[in-house]
C-alpha positions as a Markdown table, in Angstrom:
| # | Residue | x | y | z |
|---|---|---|---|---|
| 1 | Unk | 0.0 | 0.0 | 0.0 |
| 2 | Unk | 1.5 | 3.6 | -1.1 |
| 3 | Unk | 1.0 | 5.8 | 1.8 |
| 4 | Unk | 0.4 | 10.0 | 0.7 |
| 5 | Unk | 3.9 | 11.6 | 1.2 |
| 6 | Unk | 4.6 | 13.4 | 4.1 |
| 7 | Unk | 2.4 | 11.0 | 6.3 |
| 8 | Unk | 5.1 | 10.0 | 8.3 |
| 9 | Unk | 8.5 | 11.4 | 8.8 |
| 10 | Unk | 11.1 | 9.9 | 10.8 |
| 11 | Unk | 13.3 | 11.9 | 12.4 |
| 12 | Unk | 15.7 | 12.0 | 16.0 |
| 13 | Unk | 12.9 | 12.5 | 18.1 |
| 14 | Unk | 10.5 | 10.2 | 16.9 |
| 15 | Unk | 8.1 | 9.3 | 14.0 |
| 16 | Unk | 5.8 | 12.8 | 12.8 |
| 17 | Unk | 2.0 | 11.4 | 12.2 |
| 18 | Unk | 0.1 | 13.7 | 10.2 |
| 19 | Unk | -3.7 | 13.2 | 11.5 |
| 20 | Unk | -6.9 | 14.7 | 10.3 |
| 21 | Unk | -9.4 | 14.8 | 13.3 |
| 22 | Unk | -13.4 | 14.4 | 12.9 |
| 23 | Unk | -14.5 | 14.8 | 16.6 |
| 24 | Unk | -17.9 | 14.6 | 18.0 |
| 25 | Unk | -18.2 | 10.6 | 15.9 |
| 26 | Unk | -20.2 | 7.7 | 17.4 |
| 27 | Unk | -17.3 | 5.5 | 17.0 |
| 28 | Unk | -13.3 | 5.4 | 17.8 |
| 29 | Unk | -11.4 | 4.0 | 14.4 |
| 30 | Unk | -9.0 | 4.6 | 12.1 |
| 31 | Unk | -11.3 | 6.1 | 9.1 |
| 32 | Unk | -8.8 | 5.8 | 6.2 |
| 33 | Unk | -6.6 | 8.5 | 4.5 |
| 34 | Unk | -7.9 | 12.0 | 4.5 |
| 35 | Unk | -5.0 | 14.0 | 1.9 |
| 36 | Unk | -1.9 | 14.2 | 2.9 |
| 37 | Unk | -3.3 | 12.7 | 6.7 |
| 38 | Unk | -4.6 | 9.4 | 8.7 |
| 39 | Unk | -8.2 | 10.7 | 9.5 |
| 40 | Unk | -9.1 | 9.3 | 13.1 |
| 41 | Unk | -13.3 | 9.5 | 14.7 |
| 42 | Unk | -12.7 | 10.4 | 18.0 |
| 43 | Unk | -16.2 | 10.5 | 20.1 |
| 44 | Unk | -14.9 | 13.3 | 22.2 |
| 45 | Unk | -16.0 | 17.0 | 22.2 |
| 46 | Unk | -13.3 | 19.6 | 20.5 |
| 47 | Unk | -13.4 | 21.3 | 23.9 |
| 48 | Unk | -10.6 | 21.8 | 26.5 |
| 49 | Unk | -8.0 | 19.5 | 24.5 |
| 50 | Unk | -10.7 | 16.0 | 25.6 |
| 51 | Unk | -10.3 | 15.5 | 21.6 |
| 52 | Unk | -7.0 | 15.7 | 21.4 |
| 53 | Unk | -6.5 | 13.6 | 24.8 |
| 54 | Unk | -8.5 | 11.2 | 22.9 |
| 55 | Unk | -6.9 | 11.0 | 19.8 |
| 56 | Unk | -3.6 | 10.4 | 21.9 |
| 57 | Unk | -5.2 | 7.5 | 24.0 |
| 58 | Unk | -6.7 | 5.6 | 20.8 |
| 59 | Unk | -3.2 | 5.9 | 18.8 |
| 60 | Unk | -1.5 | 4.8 | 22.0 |
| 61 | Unk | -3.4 | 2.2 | 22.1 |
| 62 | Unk | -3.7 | 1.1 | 18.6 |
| 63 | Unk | 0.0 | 0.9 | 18.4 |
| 64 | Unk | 0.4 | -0.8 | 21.7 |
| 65 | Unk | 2.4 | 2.3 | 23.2 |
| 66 | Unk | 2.2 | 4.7 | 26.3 |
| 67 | Unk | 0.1 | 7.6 | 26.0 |
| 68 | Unk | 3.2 | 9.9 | 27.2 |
| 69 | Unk | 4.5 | 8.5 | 24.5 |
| 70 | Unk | 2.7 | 10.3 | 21.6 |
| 71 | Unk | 2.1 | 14.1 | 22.3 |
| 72 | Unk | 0.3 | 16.8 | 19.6 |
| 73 | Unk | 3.0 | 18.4 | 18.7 |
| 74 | Unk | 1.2 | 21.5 | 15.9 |
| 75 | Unk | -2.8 | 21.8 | 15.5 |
| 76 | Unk | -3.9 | 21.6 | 18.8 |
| 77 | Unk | -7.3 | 23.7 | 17.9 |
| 78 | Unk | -7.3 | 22.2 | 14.6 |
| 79 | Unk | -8.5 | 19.1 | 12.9 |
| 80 | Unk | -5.3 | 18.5 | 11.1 |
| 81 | Unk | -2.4 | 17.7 | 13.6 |
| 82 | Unk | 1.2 | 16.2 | 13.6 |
| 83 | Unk | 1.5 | 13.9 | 16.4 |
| 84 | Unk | 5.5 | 12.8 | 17.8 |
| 85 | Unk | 5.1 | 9.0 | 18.8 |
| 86 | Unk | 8.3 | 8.0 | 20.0 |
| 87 | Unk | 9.2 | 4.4 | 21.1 |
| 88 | Unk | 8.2 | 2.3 | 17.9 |
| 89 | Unk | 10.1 | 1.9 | 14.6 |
| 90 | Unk | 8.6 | 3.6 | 11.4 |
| 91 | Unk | 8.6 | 0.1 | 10.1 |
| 92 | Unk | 6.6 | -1.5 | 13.1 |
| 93 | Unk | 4.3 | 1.7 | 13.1 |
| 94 | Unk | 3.5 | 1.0 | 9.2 |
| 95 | Unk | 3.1 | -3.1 | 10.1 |
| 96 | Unk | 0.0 | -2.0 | 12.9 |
| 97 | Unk | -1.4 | 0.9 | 10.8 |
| 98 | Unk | -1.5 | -0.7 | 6.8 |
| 99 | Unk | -3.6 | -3.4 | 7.4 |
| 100 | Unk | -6.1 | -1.0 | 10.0 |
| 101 | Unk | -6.3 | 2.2 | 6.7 |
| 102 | Unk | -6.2 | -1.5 | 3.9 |
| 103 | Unk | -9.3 | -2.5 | 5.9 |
| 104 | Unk | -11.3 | 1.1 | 6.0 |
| 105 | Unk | -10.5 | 2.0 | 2.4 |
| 106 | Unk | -12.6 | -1.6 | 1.6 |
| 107 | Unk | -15.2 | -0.9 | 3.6 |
């Protein structure tokens, strides 16, 4: 599967996620690709950072990770955000999240 460029970048600190929010959803998942970004349905309201405390505990655990380790690191009253998750390989983060974005696109 060919990812949109600019998805993930790896870099010293970590792996960059580009996310595209839709808050306020019935369900938690993984929605697809939304541009350039990994659209996530949080079920939280965009108020006080609970979205984006939500989209950090569903990533965290998706990829089977800490939620101190993935932070928000631009967008933070946006929908479109670049997440830092640290402690995972670019190559294990693509292994959890192909078959998840494979499996929305089908649907």
């Amino acid at each position: 599967m060919v990812l949109p460029e600019g998805l993930i970048v790896t870099s010293a600190d970590g792996i960059y996620l580009r996310v595209h929010v839709q808050p306020g959803a019935k369900r938690v998942q993984v929605c697809g690709i939304h541009g350039d970004a990994l659209k996530i349905a949080v079920n939280e309201a965009p108020q006080q950072g609970r979205a984006n405390d939500a989209v950090i505990a569903f990533m965290a655990k998706t990829l089977g990770l800490r939620k101190g380790d993935i932070a928000v690191v631009s967008g933070h009253t946006s929908r479109s955000k670049r997440l830092l998750v640290r402690e995972i390989s670019e190559v294990d983060l693509l292994c959890i999240l192909a078959p998840i974005v494979r499996d929305e696109r089908a649907s």
